[in-house]
C-alpha positions in Angstrom: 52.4 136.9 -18.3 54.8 133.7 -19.4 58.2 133.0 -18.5 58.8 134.5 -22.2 59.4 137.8 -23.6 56.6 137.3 -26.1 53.0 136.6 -24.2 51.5 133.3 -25.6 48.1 133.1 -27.1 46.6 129.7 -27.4 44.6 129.7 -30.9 41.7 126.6 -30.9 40.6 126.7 -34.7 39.9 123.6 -36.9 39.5 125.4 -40.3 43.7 125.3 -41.7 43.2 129.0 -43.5 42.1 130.7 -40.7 44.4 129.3 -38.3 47.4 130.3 -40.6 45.8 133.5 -41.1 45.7 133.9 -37.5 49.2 132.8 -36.5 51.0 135.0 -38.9 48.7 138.1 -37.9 49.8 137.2 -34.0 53.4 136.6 -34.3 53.9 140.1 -36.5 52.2 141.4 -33.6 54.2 139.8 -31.2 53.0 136.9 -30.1 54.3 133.5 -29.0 51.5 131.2 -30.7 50.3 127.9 -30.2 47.7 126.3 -32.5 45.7 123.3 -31.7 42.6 121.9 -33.9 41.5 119.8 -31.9 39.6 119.6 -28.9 42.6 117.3 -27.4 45.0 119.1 -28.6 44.3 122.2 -26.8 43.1 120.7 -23.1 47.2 118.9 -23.6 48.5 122.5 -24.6 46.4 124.2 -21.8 48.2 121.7 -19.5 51.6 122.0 -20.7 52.1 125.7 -21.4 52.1 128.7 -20.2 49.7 130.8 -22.3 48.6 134.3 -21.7 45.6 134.2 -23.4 43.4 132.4 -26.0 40.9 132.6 -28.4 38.6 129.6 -28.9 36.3 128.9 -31.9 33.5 127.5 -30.4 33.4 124.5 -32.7 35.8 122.1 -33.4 35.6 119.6 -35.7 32.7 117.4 -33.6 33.3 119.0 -30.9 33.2 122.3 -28.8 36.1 124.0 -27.3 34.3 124.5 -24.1 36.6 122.0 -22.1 39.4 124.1 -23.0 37.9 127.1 -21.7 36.9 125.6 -18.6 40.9 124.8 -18.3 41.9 128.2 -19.0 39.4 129.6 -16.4 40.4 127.2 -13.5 44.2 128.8 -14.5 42.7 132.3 -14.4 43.6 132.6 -18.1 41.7 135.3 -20.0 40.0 134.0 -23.4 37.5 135.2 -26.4 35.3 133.1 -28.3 35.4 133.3 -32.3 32.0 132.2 -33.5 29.5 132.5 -36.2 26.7 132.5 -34.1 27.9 134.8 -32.1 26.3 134.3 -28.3 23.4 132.3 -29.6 25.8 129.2 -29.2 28.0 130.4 -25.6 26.5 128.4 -22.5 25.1 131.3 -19.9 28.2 130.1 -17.5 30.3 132.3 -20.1 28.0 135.0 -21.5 30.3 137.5 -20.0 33.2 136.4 -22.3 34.2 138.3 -25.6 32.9 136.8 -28.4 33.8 138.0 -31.7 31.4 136.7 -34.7 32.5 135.0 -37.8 33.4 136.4 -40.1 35.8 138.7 -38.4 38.3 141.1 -39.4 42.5 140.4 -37.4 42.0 144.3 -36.3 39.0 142.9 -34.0 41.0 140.1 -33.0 44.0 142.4 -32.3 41.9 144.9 -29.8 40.3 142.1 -28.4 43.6 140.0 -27.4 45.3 143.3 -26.1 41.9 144.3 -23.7 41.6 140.8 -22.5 45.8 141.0 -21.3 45.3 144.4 -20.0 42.3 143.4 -17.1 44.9 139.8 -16.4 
C-alpha cells in the first residue's frame, strides 16, 4: 500500500459522469483517487504516484488504456478493466484480469477494488 493512510486507486475513464460518479463512490469508501481521461494522463500519473490499484476503461477517447496497464503490471500494481464488451475487447496477455462490463453497478466495483488489494 502507499505512503498514505488512504490506498490510492487510479481511475482511467473518459466519459465526465462516470468518472465523478466514481470518485465520489471511492473517496466515501476511502479512497485516495486519481482521475485521468486520457491515455497520457494516466501513463504520467502511473509514473508519478503511488497508487494501490486501478481500474481502466478499456477505451479512451481514441485510444485504449492498455499502455497504462502495461505500467501498472511492470509496478506489480493490481488493476480491473471496466468495459462494455466485456472480454471480447481484452488482449489474451490479460484475460486473467477482472473485467467488469458496462453498465455496472459501484457495489461491483467496490468488491472488485477490495479483492484485487487483498491478493497485493
Amino acid at each position: 500500500m502507499s505512503t498514505n493512510e488512504k490506498p490510492c486507486v487510479l481511475v482511467a475513464e473518459d466519459e465526465p459522469m462516470v468518472s465523478m460518479l466514481l470518485e465520489d463512490l471511492l473517496d466515501s469508501a476511502g479512497y485516495r483517487v486519481l482521475l485521468a481521461d486520457r491515455l497520457s494522463a494516466g501513463l504520467a500519473l502511473t509514473s508519478s504516484e503511488n497508487i494501490d490499484v486501478a481500474i481502466l476503461d478499456v477505451t479512451l477517447g481514441r485510444e485504449d488504456s492498455f499502455p497504462i496497464a502495461d505500467a501498472l503490471s511492470a509496478r506489480n500494481v493490481p488493476f480491473l478493466f471496466a468495459s462494455g464488451y466485456g472480454l471480447d475487447g481484452i488482449p489474451e496477455r490479460y484475460r486473467n484480469a477482472t473485467v467488469l462490463q458496462k453498465p455496472y453497478d459501484m457495489k461491483s466495483i467496490r468488491l472488485a477494488l477490495e479483492k484485487l488489494l487483498v491478493k497485493s
